[in-house]
C-alpha positions as CSV (number, residue, x, y, z in Angstrom):
1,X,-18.1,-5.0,23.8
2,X,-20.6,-2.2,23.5
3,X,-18.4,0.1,25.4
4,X,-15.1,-0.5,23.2
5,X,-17.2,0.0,20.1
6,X,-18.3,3.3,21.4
7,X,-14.2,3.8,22.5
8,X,-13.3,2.9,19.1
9,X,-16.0,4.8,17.3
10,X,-16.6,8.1,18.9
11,X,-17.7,9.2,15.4
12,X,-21.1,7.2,16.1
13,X,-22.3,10.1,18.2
14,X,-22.7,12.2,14.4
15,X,-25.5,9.7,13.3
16,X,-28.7,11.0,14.8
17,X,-30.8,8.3,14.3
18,X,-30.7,6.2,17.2
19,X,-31.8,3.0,15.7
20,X,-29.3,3.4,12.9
21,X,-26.6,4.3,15.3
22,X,-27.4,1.2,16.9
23,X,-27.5,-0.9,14.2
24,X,-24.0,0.2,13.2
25,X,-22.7,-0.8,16.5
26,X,-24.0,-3.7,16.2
27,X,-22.4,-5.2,13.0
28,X,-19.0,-4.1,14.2
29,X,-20.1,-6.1,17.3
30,X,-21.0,-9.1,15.2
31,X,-17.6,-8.6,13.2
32,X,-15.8,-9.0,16.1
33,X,-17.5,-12.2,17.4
34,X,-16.7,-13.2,14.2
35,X,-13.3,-12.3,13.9
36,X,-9.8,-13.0,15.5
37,X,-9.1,-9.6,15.6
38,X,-9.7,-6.8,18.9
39,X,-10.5,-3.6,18.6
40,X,-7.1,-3.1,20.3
41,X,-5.4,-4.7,16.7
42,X,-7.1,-2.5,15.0
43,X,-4.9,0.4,16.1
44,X,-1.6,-1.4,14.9
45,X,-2.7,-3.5,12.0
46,X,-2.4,-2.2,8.7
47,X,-5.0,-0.6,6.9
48,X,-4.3,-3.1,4.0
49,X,-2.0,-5.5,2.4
50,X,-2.3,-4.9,-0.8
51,X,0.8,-2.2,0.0
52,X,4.0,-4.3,0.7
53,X,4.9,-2.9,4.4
54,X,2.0,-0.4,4.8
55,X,2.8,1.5,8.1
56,X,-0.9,3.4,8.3
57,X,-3.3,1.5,10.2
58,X,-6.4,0.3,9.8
59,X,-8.0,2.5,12.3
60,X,-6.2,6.0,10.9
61,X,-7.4,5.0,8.1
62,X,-11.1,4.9,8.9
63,X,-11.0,7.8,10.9
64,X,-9.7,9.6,7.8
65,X,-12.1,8.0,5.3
66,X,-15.0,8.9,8.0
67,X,-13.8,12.4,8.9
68,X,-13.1,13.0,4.8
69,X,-16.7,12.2,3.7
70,X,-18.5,14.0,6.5
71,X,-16.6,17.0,5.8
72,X,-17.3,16.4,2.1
73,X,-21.1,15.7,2.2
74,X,-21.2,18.8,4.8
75,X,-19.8,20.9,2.4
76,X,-21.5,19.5,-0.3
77,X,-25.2,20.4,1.1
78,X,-24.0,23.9,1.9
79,X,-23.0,24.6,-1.4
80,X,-25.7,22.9,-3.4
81,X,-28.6,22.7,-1.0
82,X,-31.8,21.3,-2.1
83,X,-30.5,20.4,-5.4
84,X,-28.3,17.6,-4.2
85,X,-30.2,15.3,-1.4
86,X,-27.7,14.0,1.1
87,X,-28.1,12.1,3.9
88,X,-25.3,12.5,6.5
89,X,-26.5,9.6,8.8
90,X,-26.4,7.5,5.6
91,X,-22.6,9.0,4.8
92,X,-21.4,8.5,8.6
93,X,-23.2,5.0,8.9
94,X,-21.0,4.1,5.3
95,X,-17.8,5.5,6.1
96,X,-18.1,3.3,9.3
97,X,-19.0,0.2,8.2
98,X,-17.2,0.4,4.5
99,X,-14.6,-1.4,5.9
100,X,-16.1,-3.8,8.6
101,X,-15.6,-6.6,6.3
102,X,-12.0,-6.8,6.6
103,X,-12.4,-8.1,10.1
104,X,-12.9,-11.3,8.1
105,X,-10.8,-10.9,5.4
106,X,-7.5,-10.6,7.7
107,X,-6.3,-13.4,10.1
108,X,-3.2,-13.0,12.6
109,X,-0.2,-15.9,12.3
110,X,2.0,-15.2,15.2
111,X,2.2,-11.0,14.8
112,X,2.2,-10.8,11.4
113,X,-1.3,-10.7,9.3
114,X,-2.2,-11.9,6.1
115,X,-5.5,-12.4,4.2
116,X,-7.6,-15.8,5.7
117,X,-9.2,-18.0,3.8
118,X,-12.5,-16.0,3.5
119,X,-10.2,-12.8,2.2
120,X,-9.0,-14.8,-0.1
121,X,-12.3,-16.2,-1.6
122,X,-14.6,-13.2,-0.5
123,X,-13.5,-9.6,-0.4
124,X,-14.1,-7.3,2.8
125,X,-16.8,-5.3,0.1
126,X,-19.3,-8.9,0.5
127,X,-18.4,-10.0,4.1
128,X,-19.3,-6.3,5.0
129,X,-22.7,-6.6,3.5
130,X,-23.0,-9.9,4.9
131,X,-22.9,-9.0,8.7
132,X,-24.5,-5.2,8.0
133,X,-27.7,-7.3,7.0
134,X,-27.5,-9.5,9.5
135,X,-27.9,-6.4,11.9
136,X,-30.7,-5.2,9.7
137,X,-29.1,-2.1,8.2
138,X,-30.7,-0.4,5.8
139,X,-29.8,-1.0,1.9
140,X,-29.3,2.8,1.3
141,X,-25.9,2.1,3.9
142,X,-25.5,-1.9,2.9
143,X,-24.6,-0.4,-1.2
144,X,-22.3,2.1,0.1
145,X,-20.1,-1.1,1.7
146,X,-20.7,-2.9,-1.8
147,X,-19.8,0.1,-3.6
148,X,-16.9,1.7,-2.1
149,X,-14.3,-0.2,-3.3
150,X,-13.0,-1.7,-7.1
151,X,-15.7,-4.6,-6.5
152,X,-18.5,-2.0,-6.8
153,X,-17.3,0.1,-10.4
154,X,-20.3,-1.7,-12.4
155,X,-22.8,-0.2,-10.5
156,X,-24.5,3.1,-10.1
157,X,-23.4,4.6,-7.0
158,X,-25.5,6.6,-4.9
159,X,-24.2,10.5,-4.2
160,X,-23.5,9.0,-0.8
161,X,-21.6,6.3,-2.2
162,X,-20.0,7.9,-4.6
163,X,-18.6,10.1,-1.7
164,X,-17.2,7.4,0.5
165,X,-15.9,5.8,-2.5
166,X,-13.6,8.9,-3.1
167,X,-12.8,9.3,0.7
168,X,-11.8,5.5,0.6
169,X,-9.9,6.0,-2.7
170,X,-8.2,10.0,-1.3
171,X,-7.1,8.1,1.6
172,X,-5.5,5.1,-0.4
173,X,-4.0,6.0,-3.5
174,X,-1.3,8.7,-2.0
175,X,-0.3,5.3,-0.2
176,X,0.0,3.2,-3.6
177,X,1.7,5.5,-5.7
């Protein structure tokens, strides 16, 4: 499994710290124990269902949301420097695993998918946090995945969550409207 998460995730190279890198690896390693879904379905499913016949997929998606906030945060710490900490393993690790969750939240019935039982009870936003701490991964990266969606508007974001949140949300809304 190791090797398709590294197929699926070539953006795991751009986190420098190897324990980190690691640790990310392994919750999308646990997600997939833990889910019905293949790295292979991630390529075709859709990146929600909360848009009637959504035709991007969960994995364009990502990339987009990952690609978005790196280039954000990059840009970010050029322009403002020392006056705005930013921690791009922290962003990466975020962008990754912001979505991780849904792994649970999504069930196949023949080829069509639909929220399971745990997506309907639990959104991907706590099931995400769930199997990040199970792999140990650091709070700093565990708020972003509580954060970046709806669930996470009463709290304070972080600057790095406040940055996947608008790189989930640029990446979604175009879809919606």
């Amino acid at each position: 499994m190791k090797r398709e998460i590294k197929k699926l995730w070539a953006e795991l190279d751009w986190i420098k710290d190897e324990d980190l890198r690691e640790k990310v690896a392994a919750t999308w390693e646990l997600a997939f124990e833990k889910s019905v879904l293949s790295p292979s379905d991630l390529e075709k499913i859709p990146f929600t269902l909360l848009i009637e016949n959504c035709k991007v997929s969960f994995m364009a998606h990502k990339r987009a949301v990952v690609h978005v906030a790196f280039e954000s945060a990059k840009l970010m710490k050029k322009f403002f420097g020392e006056n705005l900490p930013i921690d791009l393993d922290v962003v990466v690790a975020g962008a990754i695993l912001a979505d991780v969750g849904k792994l649970l939240e999504y069930e196949k019935v023949g080829s069509k998918i639909q929220f399971s039982k745990s997506g309907k009870l639990l959104r991907h936003a706590f099931t995400g946090v769930s199997l990040a701490q199970t792999c140990e991964v650091p709070d700093e990266v565990c708020h972003i995945i509580a954060v970046h969606s709806r669930e996470g508007d009463a709290f304070k974001r972080t600057t790095e969550g406040l940055i996947i949140h608008h790189a989930d949300f640029m990446t979604y809304l175009p879809f919606r409207n």
